[in-house]
ROKOL-654732 format. One record per residue: residue number from 1; residue in one letter; z, y, x of N, C-alpha, C in turn. Coordinates in nm, 3 decimals, always signed. Example, Ala and Ser with C-alpha at 12.3 -4.5 7.8 and 13.67 -1.06 7.14 Angstrom:
residues 2
k, r, n_z, n_y, n_x, ca_z, ca_y, ca_x, c_z, c_y, c_x
1, a, +0.780, -0.569, +1.319, +0.780, -0.450, +1.230, +0.780, -0.330, +1.320
2, s, +0.708, -0.225, +1.285, +0.714, -0.106, +1.367, +0.787, +0.003, +1.290
END
This chain:
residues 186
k, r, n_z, n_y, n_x, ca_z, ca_y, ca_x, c_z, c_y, c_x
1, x, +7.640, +7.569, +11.275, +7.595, +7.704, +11.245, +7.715, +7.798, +11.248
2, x, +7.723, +7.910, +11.304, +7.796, +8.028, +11.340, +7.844, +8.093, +11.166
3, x, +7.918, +8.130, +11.137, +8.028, +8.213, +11.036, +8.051, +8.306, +11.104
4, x, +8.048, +8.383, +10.990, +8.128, +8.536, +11.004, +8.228, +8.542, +10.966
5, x, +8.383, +8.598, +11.009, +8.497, +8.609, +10.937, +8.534, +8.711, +10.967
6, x, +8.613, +8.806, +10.892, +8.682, +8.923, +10.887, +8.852, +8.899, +10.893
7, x, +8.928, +8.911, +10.979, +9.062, +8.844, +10.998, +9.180, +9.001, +11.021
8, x, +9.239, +8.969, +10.944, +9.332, +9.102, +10.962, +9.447, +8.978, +11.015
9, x, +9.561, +9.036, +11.098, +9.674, +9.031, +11.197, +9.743, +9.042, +11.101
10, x, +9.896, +8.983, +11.151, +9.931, +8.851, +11.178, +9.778, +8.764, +11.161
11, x, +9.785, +8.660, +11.277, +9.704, +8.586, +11.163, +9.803, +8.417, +11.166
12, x, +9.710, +8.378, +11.040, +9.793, +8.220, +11.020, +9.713, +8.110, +11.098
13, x, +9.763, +8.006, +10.988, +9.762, +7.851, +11.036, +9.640, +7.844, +10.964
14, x, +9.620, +7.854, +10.822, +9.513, +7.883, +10.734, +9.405, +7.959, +10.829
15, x, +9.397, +8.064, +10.879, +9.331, +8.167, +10.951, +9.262, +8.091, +11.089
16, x, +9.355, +8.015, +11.158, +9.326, +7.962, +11.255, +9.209, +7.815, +11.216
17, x, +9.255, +7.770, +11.129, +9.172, +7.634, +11.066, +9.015, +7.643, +11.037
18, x, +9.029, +7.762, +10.992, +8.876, +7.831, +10.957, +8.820, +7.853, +11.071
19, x, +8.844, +7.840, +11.157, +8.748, +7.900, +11.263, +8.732, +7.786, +11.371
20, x, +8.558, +7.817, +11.403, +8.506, +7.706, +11.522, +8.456, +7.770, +11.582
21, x, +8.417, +7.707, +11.728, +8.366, +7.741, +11.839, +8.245, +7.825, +11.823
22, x, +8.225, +7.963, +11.846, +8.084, +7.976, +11.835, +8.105, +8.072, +11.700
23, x, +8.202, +8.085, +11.630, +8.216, +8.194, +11.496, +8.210, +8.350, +11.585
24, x, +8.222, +8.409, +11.491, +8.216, +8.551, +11.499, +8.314, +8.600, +11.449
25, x, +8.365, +8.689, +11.454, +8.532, +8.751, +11.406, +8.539, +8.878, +11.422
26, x, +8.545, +8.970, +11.309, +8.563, +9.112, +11.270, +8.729, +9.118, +11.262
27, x, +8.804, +9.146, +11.414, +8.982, +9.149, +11.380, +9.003, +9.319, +11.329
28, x, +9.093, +9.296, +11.316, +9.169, +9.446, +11.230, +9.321, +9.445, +11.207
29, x, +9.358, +9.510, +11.204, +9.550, +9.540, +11.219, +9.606, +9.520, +11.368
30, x, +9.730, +9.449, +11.407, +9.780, +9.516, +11.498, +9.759, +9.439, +11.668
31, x, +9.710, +9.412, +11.741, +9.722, +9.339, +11.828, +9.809, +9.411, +11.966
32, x, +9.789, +9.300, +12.064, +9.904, +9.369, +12.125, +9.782, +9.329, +12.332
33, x, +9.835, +9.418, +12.408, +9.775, +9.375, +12.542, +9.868, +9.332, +12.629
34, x, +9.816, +9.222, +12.720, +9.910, +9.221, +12.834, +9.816, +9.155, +12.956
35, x, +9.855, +9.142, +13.075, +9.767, +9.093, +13.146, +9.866, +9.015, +13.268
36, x, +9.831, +8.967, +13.348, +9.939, +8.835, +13.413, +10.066, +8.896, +13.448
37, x, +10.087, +9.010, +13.478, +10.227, +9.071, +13.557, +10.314, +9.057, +13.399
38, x, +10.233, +9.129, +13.293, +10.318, +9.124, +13.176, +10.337, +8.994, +13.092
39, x, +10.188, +8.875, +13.151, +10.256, +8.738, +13.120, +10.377, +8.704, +13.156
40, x, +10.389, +8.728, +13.287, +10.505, +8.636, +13.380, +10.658, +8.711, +13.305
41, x, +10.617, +8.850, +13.271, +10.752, +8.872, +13.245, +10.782, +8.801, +13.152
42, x, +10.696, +8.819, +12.987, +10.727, +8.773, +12.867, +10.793, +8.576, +12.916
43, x, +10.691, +8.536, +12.968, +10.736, +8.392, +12.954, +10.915, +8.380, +13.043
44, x, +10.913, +8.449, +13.122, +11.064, +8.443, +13.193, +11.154, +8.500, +13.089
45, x, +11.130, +8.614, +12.986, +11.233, +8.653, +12.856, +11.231, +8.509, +12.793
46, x, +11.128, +8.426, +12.732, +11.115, +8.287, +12.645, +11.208, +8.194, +12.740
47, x, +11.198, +8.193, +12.852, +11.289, +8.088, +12.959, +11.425, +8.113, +12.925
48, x, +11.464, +8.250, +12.918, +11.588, +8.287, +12.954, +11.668, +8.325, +12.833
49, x, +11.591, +8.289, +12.749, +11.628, +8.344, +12.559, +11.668, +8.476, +12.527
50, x, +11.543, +8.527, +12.575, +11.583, +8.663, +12.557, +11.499, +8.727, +12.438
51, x, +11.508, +8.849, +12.415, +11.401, +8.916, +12.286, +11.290, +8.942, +12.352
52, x, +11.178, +8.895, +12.277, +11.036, +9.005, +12.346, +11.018, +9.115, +12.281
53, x, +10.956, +9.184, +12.311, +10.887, +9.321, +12.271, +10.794, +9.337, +12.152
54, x, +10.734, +9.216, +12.155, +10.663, +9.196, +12.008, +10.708, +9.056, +11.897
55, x, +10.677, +9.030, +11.848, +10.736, +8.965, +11.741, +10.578, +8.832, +11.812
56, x, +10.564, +8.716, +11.838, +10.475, +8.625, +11.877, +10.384, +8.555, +11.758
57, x, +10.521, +8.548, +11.635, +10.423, +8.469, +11.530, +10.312, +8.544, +11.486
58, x, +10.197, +8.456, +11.490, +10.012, +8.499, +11.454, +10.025, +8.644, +11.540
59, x, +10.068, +8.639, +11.627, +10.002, +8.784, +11.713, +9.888, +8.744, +11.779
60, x, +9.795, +8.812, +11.850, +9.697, +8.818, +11.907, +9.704, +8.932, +12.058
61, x, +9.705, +8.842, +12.154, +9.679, +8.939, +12.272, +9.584, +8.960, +12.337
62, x, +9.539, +9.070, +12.385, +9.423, +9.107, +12.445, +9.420, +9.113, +12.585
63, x, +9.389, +9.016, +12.655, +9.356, +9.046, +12.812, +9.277, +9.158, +12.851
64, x, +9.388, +9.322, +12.869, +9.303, +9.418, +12.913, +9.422, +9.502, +12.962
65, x, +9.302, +9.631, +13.100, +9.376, +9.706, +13.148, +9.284, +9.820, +13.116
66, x, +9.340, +9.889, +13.024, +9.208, +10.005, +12.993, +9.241, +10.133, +13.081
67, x, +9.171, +10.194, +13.068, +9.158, +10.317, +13.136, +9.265, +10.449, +13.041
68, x, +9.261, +10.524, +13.111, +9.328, +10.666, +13.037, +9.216, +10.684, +12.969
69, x, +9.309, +10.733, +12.810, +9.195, +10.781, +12.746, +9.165, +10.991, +12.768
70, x, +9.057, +10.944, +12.718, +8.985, +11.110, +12.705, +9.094, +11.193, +12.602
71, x, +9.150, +11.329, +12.608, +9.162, +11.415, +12.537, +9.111, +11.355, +12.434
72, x, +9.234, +11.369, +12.311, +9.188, +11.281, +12.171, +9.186, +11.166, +12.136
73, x, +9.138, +11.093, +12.222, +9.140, +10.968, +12.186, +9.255, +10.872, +12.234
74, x, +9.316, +10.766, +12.196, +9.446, +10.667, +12.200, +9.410, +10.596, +12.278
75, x, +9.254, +10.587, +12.359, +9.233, +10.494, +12.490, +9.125, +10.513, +12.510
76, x, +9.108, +10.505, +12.671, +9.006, +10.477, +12.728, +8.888, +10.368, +12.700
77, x, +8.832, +10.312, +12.813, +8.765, +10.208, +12.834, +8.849, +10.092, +12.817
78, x, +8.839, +9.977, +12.744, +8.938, +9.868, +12.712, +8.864, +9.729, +12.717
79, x, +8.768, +9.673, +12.832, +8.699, +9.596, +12.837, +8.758, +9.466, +12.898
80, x, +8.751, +9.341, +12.890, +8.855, +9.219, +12.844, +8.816, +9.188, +12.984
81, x, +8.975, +9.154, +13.071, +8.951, +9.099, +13.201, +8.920, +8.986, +13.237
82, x, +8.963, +8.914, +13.335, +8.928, +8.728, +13.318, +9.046, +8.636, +13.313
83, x, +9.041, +8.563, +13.206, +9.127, +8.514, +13.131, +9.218, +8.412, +13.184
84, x, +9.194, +8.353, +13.324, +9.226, +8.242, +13.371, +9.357, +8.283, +13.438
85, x, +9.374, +8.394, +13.449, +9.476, +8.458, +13.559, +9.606, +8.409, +13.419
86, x, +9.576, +8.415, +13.325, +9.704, +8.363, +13.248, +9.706, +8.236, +13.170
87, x, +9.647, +8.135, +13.255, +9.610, +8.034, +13.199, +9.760, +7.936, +13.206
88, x, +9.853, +7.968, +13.322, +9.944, +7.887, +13.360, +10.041, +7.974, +13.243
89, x, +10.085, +8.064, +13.183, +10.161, +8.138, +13.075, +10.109, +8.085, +12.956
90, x, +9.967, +8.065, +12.951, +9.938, +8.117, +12.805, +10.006, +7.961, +12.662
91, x, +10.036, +7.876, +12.755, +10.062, +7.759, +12.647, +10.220, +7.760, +12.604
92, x, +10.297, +7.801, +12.696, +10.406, +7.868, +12.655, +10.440, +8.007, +12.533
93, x, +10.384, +8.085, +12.542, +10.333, +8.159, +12.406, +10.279, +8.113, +12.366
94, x, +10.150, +8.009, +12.369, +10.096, +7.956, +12.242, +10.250, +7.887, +12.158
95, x, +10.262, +7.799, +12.232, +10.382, +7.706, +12.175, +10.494, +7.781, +12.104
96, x, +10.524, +7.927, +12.127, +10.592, +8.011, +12.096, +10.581, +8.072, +11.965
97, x, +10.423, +8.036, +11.901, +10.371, +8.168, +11.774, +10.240, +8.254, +11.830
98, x, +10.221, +8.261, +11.968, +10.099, +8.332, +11.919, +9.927, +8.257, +11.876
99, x, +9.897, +8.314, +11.808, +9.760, +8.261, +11.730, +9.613, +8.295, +11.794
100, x, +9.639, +8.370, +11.902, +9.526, +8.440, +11.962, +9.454, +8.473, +12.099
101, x, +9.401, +8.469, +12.202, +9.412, +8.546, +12.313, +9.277, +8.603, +12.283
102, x, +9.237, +8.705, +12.338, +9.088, +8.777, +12.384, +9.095, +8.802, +12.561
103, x, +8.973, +8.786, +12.580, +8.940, +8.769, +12.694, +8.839, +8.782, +12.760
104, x, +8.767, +8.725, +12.872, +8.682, +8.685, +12.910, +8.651, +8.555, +13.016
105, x, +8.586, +8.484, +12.983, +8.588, +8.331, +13.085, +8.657, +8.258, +13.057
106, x, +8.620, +8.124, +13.083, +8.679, +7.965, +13.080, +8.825, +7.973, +13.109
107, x, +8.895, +7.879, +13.018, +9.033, +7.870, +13.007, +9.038, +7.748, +13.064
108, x, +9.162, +7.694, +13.121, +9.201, +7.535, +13.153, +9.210, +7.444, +13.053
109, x, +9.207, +7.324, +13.099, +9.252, +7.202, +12.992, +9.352, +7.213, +12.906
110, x, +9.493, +7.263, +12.949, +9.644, +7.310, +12.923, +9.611, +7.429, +12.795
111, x, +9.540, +7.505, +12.819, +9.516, +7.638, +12.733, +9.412, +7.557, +12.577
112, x, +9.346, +7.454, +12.637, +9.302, +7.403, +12.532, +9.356, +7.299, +12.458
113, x, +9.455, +7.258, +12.544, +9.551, +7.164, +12.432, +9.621, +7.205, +12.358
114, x, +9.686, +7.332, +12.398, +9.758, +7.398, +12.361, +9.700, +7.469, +12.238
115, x, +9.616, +7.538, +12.235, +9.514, +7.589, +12.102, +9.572, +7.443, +11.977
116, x, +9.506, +7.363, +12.047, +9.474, +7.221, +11.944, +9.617, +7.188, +11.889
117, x, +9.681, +7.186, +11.988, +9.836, +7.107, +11.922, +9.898, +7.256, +11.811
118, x, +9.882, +7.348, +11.898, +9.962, +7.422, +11.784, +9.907, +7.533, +11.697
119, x, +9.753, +7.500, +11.673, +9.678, +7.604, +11.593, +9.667, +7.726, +11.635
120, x, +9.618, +7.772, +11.713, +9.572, +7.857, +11.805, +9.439, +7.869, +11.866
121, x, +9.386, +7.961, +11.911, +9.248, +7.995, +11.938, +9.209, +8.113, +12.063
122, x, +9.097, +8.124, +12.166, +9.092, +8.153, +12.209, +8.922, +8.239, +12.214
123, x, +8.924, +8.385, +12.189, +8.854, +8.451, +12.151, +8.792, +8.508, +12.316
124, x, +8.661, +8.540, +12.303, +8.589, +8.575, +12.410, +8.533, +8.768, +12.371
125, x, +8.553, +8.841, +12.467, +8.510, +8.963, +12.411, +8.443, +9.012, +12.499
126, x, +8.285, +9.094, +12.514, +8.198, +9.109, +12.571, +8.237, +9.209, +12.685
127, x, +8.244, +9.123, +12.796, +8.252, +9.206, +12.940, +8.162, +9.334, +12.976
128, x, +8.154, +9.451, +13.016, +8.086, +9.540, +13.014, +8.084, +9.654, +12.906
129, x, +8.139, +9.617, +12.781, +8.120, +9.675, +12.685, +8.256, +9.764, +12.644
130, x, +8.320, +9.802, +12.753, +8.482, +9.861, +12.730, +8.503, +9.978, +12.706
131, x, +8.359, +10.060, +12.705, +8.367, +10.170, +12.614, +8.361, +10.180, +12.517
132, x, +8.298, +10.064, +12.466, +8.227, +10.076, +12.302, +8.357, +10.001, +12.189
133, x, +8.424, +9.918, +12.301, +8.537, +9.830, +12.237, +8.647, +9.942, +12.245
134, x, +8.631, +10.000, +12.329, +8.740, +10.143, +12.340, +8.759, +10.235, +12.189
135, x, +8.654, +10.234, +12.117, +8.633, +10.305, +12.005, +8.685, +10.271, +11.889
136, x, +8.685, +10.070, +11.907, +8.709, +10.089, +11.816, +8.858, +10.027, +11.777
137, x, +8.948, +10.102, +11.874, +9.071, +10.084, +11.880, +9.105, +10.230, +11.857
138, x, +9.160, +10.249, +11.745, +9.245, +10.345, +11.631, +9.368, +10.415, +11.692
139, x, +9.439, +10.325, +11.721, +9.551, +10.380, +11.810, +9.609, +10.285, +11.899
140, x, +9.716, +10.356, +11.966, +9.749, +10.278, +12.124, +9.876, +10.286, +12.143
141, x, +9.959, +10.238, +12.230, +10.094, +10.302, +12.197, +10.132, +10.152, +12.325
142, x, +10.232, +10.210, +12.448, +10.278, +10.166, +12.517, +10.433, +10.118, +12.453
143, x, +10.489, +9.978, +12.466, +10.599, +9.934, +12.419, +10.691, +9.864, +12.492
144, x, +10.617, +9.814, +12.631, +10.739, +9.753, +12.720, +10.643, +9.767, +12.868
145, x, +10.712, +9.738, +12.989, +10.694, +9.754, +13.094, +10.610, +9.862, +13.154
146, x, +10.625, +10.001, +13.067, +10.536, +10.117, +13.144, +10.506, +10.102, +13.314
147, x, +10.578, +10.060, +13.321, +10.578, +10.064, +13.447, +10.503, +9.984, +13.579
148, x, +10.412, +9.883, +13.505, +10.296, +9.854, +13.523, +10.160, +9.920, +13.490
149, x, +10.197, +10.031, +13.426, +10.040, +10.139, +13.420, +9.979, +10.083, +13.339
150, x, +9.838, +10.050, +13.369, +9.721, +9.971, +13.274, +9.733, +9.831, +13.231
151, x, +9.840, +9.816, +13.326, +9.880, +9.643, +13.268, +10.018, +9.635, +13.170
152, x, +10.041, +9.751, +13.134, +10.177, +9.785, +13.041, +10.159, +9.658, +12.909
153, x, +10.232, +9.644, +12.827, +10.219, +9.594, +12.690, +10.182, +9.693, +12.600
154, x, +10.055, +9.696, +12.545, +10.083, +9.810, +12.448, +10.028, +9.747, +12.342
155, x, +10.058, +9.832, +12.195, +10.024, +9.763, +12.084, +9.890, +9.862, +12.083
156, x, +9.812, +9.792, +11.982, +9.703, +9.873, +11.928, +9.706, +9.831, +11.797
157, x, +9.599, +9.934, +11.737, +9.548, +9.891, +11.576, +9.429, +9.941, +11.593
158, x, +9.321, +9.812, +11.555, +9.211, +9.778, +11.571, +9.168, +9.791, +11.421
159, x, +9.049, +9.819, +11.424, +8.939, +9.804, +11.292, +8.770, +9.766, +11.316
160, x, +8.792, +9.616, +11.274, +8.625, +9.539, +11.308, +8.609, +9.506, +11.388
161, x, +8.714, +9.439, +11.494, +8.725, +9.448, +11.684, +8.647, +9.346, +11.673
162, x, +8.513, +9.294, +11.751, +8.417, +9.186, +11.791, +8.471, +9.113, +11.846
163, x, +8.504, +8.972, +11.845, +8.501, +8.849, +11.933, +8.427, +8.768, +11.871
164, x, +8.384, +8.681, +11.953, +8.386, +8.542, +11.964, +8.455, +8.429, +11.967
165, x, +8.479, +8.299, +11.865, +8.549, +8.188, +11.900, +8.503, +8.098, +12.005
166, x, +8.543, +8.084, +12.148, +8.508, +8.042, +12.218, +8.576, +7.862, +12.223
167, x, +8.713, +7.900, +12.245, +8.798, +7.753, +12.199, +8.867, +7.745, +12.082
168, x, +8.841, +7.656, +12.015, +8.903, +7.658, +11.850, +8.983, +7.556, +11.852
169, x, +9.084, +7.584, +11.759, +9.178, +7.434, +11.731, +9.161, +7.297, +11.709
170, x, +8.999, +7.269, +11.725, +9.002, +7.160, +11.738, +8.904, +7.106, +11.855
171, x, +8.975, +7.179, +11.944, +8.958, +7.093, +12.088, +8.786, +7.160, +12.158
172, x, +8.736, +7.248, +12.050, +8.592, +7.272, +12.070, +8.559, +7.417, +12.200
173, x, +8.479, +7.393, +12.289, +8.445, +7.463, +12.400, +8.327, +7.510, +12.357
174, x, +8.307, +7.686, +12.347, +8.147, +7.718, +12.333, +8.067, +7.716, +12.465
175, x, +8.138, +7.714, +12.538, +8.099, +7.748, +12.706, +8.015, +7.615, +12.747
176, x, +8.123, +7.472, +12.715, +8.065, +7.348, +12.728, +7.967, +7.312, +12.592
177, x, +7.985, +7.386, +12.562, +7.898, +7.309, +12.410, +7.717, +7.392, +12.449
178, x, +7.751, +7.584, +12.471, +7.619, +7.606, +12.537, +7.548, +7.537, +12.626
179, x, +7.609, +7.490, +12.722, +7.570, +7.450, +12.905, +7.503, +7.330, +12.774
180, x, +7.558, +7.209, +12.765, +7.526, +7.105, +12.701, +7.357, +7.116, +12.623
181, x, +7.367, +7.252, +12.554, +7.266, +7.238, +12.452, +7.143, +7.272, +12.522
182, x, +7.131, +7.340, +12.645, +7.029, +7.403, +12.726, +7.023, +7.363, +12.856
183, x, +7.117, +7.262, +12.861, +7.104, +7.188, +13.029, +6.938, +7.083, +13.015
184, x, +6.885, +7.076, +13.148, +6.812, +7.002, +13.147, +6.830, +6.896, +13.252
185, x, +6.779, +6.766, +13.193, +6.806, +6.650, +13.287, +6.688, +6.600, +13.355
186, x, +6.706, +6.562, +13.488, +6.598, +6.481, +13.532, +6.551, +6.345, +13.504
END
């Protein structure tokens, strides 16, 4: 049966434990975006021992390239791209401190071991809906590689942001666990 949790950023080890495949998650405080150009950089700073731009422990990143926002508002449309494009990065930051990705679509085997071994999780956020997720991001703020545009790093601060636990730390797939529950056999 599905839980509701309300998770404010950083998040922990504690934070991560609580949660299974198939939960629901109200995030809030600071998360951060990047998308494969700004994977490849971050993991080549971790190669080369260099500083990143955000601090990794319990961060949470958001696979998105939002749009310019409207007069007033700190962002556009911010609807979660497909997640696989950083599937070959993402266990290297896991392994690093971060606690989080948002996204959309099936992750690799590697992305799910990686969750499991080092308490980490992989959140699903509703494709189509990047206006409405646009709202409810508070503020925005570009912090490294402007120079990728919509694929920049930027931080946000979120209040009540919707996901889904899709892969949880213990090895659990909602994707394979749906197909499973509604497949039919001959």
């Amino acid at each position: 049966m599905s839980q509701v949790h309300y998770l404010t950023t950083p998040l922990t080890d504690e934070d991560i434990l609580n949660l299974k495949a198939g939960d629901i998650v109200y995030l809030s405080g600071t998360i951060f975006t990047a998308r494969d150009a700004a994977h490849k950089r971050l993991v080549d700073l971790i190669e080369n021992k260099q500083e990143l731009p955000f601090p990794l422990d319990g961060a949470v990143i958001y696979f998105v390239g939002p749009t310019p926002p409207k007069p007033g508002d700190p962002i556009g449309s911010a609807g979660p791209t497909t997640s696989y494009r950083m599937d070959s990065y993402s266990p290297t930051l896991i392994k690093h401190g971060l606690k989080g990705m948002i996204g959309k679509g099936k992750r690799n085997q590697d992305v799910k071991d990686a969750c499991k071994e080092h308490k980490a999780v992989y959140f699903g956020a509703t494709g189509g809906a990047g206006a409405l997720l646009g709202k409810l991001i508070k503020e925005a703020k570009v912090i490294a590689y402007e120079e990728l545009g919509p694929e920049a790093v930027r931080m946000l601060k979120v209040e009540n942001f919707p996901v889904t636990v899709i892969n949880d730390a213990y090895g659990n797939d909602l994707y394979e666990e749906g197909r499973k529950k509604y497949e039919v056999k001959d």
